[in-house]
C-alpha positions as CSV (number, residue, x, y, z in Angstrom):
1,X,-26.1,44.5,30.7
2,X,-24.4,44.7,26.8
3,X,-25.7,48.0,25.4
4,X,-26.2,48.1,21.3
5,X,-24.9,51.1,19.5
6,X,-27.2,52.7,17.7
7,X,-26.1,54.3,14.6
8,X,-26.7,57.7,13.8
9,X,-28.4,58.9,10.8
10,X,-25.5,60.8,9.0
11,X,-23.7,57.1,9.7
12,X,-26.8,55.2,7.9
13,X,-26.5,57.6,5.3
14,X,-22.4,57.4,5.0
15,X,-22.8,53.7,4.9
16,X,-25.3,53.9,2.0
17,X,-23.3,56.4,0.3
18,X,-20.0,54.1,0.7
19,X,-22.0,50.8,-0.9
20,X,-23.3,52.6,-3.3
21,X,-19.7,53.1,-4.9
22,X,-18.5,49.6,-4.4
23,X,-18.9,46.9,-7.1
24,X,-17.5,43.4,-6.6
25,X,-16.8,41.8,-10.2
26,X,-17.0,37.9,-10.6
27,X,-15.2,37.0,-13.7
28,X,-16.4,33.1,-14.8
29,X,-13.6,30.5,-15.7
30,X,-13.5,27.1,-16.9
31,X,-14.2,24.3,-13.9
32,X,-9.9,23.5,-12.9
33,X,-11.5,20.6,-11.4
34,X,-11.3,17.8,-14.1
35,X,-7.6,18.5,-14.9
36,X,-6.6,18.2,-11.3
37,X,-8.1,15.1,-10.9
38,X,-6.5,13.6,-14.1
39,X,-3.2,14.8,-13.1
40,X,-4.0,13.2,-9.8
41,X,-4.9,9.9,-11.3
42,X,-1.3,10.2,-13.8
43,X,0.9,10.2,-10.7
44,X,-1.1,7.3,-8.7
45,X,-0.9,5.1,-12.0
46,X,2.5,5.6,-12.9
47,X,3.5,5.3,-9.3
48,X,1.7,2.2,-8.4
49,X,3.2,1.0,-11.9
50,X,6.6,1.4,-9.7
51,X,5.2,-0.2,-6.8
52,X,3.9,-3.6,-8.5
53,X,6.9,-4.2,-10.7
54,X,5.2,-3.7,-13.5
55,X,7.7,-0.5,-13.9
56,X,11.1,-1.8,-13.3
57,X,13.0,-0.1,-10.2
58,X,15.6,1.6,-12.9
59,X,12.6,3.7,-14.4
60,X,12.5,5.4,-10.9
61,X,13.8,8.6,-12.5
62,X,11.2,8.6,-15.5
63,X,8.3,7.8,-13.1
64,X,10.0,10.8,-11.2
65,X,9.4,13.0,-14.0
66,X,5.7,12.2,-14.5
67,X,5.3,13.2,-11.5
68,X,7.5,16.4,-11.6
69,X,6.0,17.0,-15.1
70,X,2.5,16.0,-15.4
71,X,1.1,15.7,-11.5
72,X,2.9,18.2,-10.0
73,X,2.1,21.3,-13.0
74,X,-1.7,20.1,-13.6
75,X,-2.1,20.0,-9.9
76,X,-0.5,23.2,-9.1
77,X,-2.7,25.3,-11.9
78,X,-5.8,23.6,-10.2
79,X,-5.1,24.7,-7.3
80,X,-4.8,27.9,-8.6
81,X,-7.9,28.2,-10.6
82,X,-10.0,26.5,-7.7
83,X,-8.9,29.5,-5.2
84,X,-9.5,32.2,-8.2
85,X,-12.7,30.6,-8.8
86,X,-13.8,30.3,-4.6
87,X,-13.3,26.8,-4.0
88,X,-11.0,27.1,-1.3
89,X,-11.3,23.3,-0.1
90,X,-10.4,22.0,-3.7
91,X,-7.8,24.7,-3.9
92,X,-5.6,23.5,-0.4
93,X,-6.2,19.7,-1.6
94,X,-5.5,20.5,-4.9
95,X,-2.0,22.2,-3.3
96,X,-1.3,19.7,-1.2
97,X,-1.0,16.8,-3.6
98,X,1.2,18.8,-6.4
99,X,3.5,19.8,-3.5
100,X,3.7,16.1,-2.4
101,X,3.9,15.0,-6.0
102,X,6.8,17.4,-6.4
103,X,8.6,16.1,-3.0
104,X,8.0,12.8,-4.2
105,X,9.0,13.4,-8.1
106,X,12.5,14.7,-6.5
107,X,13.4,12.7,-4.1
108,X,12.8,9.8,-6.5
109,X,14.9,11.3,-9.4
110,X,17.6,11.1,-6.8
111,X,17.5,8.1,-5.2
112,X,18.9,5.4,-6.1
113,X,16.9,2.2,-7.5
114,X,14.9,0.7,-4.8
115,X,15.8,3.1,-1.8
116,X,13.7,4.5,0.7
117,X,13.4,7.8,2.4
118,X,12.6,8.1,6.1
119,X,12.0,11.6,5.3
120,X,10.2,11.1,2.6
121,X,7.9,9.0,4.7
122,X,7.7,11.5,7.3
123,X,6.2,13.9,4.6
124,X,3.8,11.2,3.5
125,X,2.4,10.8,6.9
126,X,1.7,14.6,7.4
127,X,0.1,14.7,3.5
128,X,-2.1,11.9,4.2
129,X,-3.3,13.3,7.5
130,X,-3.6,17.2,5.9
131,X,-5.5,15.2,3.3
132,X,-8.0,13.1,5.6
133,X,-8.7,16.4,6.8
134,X,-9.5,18.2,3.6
135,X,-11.4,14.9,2.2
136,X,-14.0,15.5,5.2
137,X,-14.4,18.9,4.6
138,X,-14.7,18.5,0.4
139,X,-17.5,15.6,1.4
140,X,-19.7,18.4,3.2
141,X,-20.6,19.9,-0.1
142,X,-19.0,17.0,-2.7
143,X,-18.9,13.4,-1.8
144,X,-17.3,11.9,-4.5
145,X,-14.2,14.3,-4.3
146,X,-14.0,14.0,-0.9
147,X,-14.4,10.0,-1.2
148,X,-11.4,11.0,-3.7
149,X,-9.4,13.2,-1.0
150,X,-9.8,10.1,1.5
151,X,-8.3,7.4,-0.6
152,X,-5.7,10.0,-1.5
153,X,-5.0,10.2,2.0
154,X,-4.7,6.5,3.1
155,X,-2.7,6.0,0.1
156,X,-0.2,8.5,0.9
157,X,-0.3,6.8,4.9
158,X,0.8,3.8,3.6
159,X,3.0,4.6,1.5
160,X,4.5,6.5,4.2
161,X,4.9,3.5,6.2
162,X,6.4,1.8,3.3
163,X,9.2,4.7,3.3
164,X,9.8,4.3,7.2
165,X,9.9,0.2,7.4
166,X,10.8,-0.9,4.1
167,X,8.4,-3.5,3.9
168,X,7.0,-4.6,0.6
169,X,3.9,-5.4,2.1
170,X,3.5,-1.6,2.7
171,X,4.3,-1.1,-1.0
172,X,2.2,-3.6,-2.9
173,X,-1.0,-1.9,-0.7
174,X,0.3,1.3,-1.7
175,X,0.5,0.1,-5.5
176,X,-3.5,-1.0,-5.3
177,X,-4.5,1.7,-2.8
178,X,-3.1,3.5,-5.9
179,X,-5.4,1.7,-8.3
180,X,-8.7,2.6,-6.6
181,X,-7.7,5.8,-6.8
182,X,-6.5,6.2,-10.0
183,X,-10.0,4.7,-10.6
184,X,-12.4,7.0,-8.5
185,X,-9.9,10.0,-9.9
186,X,-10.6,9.1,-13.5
187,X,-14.4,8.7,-12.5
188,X,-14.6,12.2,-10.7
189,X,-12.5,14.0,-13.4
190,X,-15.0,13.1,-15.9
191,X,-18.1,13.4,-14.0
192,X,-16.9,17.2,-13.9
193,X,-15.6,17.6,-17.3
194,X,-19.4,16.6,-18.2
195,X,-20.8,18.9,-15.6
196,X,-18.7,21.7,-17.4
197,X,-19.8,21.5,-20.5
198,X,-22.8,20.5,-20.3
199,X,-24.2,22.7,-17.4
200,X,-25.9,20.0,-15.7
201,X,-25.1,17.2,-13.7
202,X,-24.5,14.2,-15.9
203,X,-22.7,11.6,-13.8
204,X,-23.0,12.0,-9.7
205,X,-20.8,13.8,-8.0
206,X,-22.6,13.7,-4.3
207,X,-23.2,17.3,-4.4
208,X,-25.3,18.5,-1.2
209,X,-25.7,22.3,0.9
210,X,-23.1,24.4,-1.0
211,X,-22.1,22.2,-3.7
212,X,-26.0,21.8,-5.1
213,X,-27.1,25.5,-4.5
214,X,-23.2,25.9,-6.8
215,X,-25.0,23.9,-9.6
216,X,-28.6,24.3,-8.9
217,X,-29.0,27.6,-7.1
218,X,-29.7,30.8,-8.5
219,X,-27.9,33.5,-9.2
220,X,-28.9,35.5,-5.7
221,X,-28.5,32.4,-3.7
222,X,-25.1,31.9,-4.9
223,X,-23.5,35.1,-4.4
224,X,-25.2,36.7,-1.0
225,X,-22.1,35.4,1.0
226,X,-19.5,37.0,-1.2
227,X,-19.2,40.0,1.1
228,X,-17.6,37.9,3.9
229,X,-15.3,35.6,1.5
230,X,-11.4,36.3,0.9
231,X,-10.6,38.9,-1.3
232,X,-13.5,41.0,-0.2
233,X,-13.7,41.0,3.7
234,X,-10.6,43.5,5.3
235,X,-9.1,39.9,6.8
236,X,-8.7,36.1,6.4
């Protein structure tokens, strides 16, 4: 039979006495969402530009530094703000793309006109699958980014399979997966840039169980886990 420890009262009273001194500050910053997913939906334009021809193959190195320049930075300071701000899902997606796009940018800038990379592709395969995985875990609380995450994903699978075979049938559905995304990113980025400054929800986002007690929920509600999160709790 499991016993329970009972705590003593000089331990009650040392625990008080410890809580009493601790504070945890929450400093409020601007939502890093909107300019990750713009930065997201520069790199699938310019790269699905590439894709259709409607970028000539030479330009590879200026599509390169888009993505080096525009995708990878924006991305990257997302993901940052998105872990600073608690939003560890969008902060590991957020990661994950401006790595890729910076793979991608420089592996590109290298190559020559038209080549291929099997290693490249390898790295494409394992994005879209880290991404797939990320994309069902954003929907549990967002459905729109995580509707986001997932076209990401098969994007970056095909593409993948592009870079291992070659074939430009892999590449032209790369090129439109690329579209719909660049679509559904420009959507998303909006609908929170509006939620931002605004303070309420404008266009849908598909918020549910955290991500509508984030907009909706009060104050209490919002902050009785932050004991446990990163940052506060003695391990990750």
């Amino acid at each position: 039979m499991a016993h329970t420890r009972v705590e003593t009262p000089a331990e009650v009273r040392a625990s008080e006495v410890v809580l009493d001194r601790i504070a945890i500050s929450l400093r409020p910053i601007g939502a890093p969402m909107s300019l990750g997913l713009y930065a997201l939906a520069a790199a699938t334009f310019v790269l699905a530009g590439l894709q259709l021809s409607w970028v000539p193959a030479t330009e590879g190195k200026n599509v390169a530094l888009v993505l080096l320049g525009f995708a990878f930075t924006g991305q990257l300071l997302a993901s940052v703000l998105a872990f600073l701000s608690r939003d560890g899902t969008v902060g590991t997606a957020m990661g994950v793309l401006s790595l890729t796009w910076l793979v991608t940018g420089l592996i590109l800038f290298r190559s020559p006109p038209g080549a291929t990379s099997d290693t490249l592709g390898l790295l494409l395969l394992l994005s879209g699958t880290a991404m797939t995985l990320l994309a069902a875990t954003a929907a549990m609380s967002k459905l729109i980014p995580g509707l986001v995450f997932l076209v990401a994903a098969i994007r970056f699978l095909v593409a993948g399979g592009y870079e291992l075979t070659g074939s430009q049938g892999w590449e032209r559905t790369s090129g439109v997966l690329g579209l719909l995304l660049l679509a559904l990113a420009l959507y998303a980025g909006f609908a929170a840039g509006l939620e931002d400054a605004t303070g309420k929800t404008v266009l849908p986002l598909g918020r549910r169980g955290k991500g509508k007690v984030a907009m909706h929920g009060n104050l209490v509600e919002q902050v009785n886990e932050i004991p446990n999160q990163p940052g506060v709790r003695t391990k990750l």
